[in-house]
C-alpha positions as a printed Julia matrix, in Angstrom:
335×3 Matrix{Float64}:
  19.03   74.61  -12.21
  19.65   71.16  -10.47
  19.26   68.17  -12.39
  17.6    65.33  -11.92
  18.67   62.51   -8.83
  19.36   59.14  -10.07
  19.99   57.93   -7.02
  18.79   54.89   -5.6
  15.63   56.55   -4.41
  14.75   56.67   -8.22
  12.77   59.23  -10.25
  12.31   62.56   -8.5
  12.92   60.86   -4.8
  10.18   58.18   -5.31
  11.14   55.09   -3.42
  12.09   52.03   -5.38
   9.72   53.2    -8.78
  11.87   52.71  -11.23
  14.06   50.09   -9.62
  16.63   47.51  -11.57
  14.06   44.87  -13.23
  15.23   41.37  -13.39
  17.0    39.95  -16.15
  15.02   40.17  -19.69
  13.66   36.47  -20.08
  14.15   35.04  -16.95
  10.65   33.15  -15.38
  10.91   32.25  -11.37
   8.94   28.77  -10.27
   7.26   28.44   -7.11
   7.77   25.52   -4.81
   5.06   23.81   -7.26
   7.15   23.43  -10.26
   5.04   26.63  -11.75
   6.41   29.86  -13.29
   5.46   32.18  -10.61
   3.6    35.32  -11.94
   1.97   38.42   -9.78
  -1.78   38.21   -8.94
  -3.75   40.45  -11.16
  -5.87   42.82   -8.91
  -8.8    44.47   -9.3
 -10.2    47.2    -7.26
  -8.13   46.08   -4.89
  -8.46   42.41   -4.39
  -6.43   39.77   -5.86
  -8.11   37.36   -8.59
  -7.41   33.76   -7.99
  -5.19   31.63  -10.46
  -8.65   30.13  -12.37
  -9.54   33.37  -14.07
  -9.64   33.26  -17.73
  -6.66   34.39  -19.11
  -4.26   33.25  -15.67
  -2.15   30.58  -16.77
   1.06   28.63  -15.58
   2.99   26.41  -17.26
   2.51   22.52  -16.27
   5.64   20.37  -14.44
   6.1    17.38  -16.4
   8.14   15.48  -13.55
   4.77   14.86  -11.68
   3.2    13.62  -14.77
   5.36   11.09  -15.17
   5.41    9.8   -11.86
   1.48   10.24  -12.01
   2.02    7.47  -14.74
   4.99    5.3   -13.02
   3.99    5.35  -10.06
   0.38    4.02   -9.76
   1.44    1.64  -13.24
   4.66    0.17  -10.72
   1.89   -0.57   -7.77
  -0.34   -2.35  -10.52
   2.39   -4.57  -11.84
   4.3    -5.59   -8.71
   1.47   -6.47   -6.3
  -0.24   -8.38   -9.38
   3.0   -10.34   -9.79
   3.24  -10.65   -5.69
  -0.75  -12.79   -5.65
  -0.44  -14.02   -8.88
   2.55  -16.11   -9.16
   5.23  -18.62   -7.46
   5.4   -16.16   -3.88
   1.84  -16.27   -2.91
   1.81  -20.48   -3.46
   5.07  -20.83   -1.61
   5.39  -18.58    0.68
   1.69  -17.34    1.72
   3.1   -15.44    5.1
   5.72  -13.53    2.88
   3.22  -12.48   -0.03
   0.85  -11.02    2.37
   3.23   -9.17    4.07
   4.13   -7.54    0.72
   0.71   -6.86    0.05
   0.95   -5.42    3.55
   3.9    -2.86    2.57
   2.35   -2.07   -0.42
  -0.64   -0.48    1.5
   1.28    1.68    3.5
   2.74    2.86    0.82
  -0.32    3.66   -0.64
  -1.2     5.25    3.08
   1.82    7.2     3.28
   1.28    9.08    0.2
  -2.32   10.25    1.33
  -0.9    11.0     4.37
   1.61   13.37    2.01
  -1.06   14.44   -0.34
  -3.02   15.58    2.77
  -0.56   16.9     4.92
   1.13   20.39    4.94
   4.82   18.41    4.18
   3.54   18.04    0.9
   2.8    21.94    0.09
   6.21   21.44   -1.8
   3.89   19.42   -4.38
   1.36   22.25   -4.44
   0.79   26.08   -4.43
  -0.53   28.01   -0.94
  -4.02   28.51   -2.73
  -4.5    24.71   -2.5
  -5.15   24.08   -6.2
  -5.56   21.0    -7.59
  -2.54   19.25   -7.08
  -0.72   15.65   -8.84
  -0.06   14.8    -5.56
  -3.59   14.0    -4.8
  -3.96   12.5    -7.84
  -0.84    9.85   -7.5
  -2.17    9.04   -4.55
  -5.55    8.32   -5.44
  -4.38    6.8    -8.52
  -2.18    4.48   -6.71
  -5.13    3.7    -4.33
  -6.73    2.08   -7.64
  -3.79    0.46   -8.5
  -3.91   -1.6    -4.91
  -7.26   -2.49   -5.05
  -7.47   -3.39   -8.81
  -4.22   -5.59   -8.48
  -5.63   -7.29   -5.29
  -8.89   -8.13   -6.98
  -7.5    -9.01  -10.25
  -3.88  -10.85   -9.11
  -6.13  -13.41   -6.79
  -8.16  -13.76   -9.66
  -5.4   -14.87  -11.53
  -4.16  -17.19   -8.9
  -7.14  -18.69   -8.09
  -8.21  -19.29  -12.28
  -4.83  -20.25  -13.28
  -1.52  -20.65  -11.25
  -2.62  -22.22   -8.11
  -4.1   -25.68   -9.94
  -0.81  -25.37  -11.62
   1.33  -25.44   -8.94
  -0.65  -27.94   -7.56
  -0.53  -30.36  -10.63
   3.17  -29.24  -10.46
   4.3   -31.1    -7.15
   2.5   -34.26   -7.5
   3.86  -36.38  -10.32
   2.58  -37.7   -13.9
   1.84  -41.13  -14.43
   1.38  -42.59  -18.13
   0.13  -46.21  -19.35
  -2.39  -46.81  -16.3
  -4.4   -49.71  -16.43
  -7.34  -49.57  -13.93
  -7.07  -53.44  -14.1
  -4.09  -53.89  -12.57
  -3.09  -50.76  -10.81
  -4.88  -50.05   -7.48
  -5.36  -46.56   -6.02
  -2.62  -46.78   -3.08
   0.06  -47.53   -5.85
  -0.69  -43.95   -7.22
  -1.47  -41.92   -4.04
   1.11  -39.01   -5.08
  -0.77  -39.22   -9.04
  -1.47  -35.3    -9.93
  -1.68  -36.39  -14.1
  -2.6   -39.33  -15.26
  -2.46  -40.8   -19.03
  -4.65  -44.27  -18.94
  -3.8   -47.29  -21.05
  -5.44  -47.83  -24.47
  -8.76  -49.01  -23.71
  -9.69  -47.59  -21.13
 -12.77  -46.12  -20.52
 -16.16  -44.52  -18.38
 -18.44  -46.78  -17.63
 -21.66  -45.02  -17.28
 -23.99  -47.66  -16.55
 -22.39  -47.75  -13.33
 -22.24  -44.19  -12.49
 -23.84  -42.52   -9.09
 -24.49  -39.36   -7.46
 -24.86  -37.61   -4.25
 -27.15  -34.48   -4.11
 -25.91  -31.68   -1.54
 -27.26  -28.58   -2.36
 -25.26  -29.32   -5.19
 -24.85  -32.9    -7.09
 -21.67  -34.38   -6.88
 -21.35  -36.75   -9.5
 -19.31  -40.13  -10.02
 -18.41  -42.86  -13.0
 -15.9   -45.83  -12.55
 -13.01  -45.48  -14.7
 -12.5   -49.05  -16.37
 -10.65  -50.89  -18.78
 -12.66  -53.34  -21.38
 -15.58  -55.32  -20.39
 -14.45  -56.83  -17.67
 -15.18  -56.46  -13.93
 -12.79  -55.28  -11.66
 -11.73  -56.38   -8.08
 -11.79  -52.95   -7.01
 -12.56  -49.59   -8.54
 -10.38  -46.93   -7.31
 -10.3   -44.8   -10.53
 -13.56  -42.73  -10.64
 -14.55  -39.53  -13.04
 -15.95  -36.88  -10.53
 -17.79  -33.51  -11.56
 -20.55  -31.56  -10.23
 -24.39  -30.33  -11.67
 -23.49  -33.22  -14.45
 -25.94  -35.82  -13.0
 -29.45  -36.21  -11.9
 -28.36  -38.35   -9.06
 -31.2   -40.41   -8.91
 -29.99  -42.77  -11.85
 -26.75  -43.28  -13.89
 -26.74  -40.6   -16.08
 -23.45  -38.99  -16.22
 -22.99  -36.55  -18.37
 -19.79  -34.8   -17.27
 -17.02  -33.05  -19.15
 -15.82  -35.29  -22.15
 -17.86  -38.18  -20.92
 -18.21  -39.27  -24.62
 -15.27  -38.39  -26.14
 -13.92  -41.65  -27.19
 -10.14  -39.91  -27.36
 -10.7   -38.6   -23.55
  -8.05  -41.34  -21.6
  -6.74  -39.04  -19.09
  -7.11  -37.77  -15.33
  -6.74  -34.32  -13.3
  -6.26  -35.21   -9.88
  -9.13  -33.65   -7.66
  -7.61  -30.76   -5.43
 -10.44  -29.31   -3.64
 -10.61  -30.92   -0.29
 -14.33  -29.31    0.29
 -15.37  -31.81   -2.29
 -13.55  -34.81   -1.72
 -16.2   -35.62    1.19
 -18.86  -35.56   -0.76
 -17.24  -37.73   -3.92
 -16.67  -40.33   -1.68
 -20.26  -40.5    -0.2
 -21.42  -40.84   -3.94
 -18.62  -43.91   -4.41
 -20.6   -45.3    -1.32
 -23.79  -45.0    -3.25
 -22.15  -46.72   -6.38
 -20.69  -49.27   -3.98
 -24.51  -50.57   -2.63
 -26.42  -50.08   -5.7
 -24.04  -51.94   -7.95
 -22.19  -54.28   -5.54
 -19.11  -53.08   -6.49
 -15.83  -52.59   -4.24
 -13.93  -49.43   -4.29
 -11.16  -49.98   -1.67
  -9.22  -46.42   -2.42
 -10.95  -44.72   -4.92
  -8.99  -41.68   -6.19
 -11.05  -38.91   -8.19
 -10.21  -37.47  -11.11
 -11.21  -35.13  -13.85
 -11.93  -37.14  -16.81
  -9.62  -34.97  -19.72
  -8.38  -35.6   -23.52
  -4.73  -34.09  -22.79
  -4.47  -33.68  -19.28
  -0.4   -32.82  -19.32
  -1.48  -30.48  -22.24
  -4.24  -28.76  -20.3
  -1.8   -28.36  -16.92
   0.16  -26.28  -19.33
  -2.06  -24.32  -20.43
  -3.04  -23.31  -16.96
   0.35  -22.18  -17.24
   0.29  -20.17  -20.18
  -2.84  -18.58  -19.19
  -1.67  -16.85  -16.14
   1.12  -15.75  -17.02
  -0.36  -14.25  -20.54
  -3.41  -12.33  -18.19
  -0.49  -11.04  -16.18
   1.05   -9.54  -19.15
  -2.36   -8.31  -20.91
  -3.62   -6.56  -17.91
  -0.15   -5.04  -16.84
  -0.03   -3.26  -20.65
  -3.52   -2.34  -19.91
  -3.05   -0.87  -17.14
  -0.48    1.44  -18.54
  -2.83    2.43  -21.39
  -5.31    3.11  -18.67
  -3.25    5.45  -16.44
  -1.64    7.11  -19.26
  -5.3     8.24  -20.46
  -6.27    9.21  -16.86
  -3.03   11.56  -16.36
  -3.68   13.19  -20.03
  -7.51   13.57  -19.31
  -6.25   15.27  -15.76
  -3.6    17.24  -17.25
  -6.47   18.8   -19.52
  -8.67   19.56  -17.05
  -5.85   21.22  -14.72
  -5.77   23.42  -18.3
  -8.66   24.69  -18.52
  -8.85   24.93  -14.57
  -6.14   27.61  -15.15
  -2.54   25.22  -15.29
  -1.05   25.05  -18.42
């Protein structure tokens, strides 16, 4: 009686059904980063990867650059608008912001593209790819909004205060207003002082509002030291009632940056100048302040401390989105 073939045909001549199985323990991965199992089948047809009970185990490498990546947009392109670069060099931070978008482009154009099937499986299941991408598409826009925010609130009336120069000891008596053309901070002399009664305003839309800045009693030759602000006025009397406009330990000046509003100061000076028969030869404006060098630095400190806040924040907020997504690729059949 014969016995038995064990030859590579396998059981009783049957093609390939008892064939060598692969090494005990070892687990293939697919071109995803998943341990690549066989489709379950029934009747026939092959179930899809969601089915309860069909699950792969999750690539951590794409989690982490889910985190990194959109977190690295956040940080750089805030630092790009917020700081030194986008005062100095306005051409040069734009065209960062510039190559920070097509990077952004680029990988949607990889997320959407077959090139980046390496990132995903052939069923087209949801992939990290897609997410990075549309995570770092929040990043951008978030960053954009939020670092010219930050410019705008904080660094860019630093900078300014920063290249004119500081000036302490002023007497309105005997300085005059072309003596101090390049003042940015200003520290008055002891005794100085608002005087209301000879304040003015000129209504716009809004009301841009005026008051002599004066030293004792005395009139002056010329008044070229005024206290601006605006809304802080009727503008029909002298009433001015602008920031620290009776604080009797307010002696100092901002210098007035906004050209847009310069116009319309000196119109109200005009005003003053008729109504009061007063001379104001070249009045400079400023923002009447109790520590004006103080409060530059603080402009200072504030920037640069919402940079920091919202750059931590932003990493608690991506790191919540990826483990939120990672638990709904889990029950969506990824694990």
């Amino acid at each position: 009686m014969a016995s038995p073939s064990f030859d590579n045909q396998g059981f009783y001549g049957q093609q390939g059904q008892y064939a060598t199985p692969s090494p005990y323990g070892a687990v293939a991965y697919d071109a995803g980063g998943f341990a690549a199992q066989k489709p379950m089948t029934m009747g026939g047809e092959s179930k899809g990867t969601f089915l309860r009970g069909k699950r792969r185990r999750m690539n951590v490498q794409p989690m982490f650059l889910s985190i990194l990546l959109p977190w690295a947009t956040f940080s750089m392109l805030f630092a790009v608008l917020s700081f030194q670069v986008h005062y100095e060099a306005p051409v040069l931070c734009m065209s960062l912001v510039a190559a920070g978008l097509v990077v952004v482009v680029l990988a949607g154009v990889l997320a959407c593209s077959a090139s980046g099937r390496w990132f995903a499986n052939a069923e087209h299941e949801p992939t990290w790819l897609i997410f990075i991408f549309l995570s770092m598409l929040v990043a951008f826009l978030s960053a954009y909004v939020l670092g010219n925010a930050n410019y705008g609130a904080n660094m860019q009336k630093y900078y300014n205060m920063r290249n004119l120069n500081n000036y302490t000891g002023v007497s309105p008596a005997r300085m005059r207003g072309q003596q101090l053309m390049d003042a940015g901070v200003i520290e008055f002399a002891a005794g100085t002082k608002l005087d209301i009664s000879k304040s003015s305003g000129f209504k716009n839309n809004n009301v841009y509002c005026v008051a002599p800045i004066t030293f004792g009693d005395v009139p002056l030759a010329t008044y070229d030291f005024w206290a601006v602000g605006t809304n802080c006025c009727s503008g029909n009397q002298a009433n001015f009632h602008c920031e620290n406009f009776n604080n009797p330990h307010a002696n100092g000046g901002l210098r007035l940056m906004s050209d847009g509003d310069r116009a319309f100061y000196r119109l109200a000076v005009q005003q003053a100048e008729a109504t009061y028969n007063i001379k104001a030869i070249h009045p400079l404006f400023f923002e009447w302040a109790l520590e004006p060098a103080a409060e530059v630095e603080g402009w200072k400190q504030a920037g640069r401390s919402e940079y920091l806040v919202s750059v931590l924040s932003y990493l608690v907020f991506q790191t919540f989105l990826v483990v939120v997504s990672a638990m709904a690729f889990a029950k969506m059949g990824f694990n």
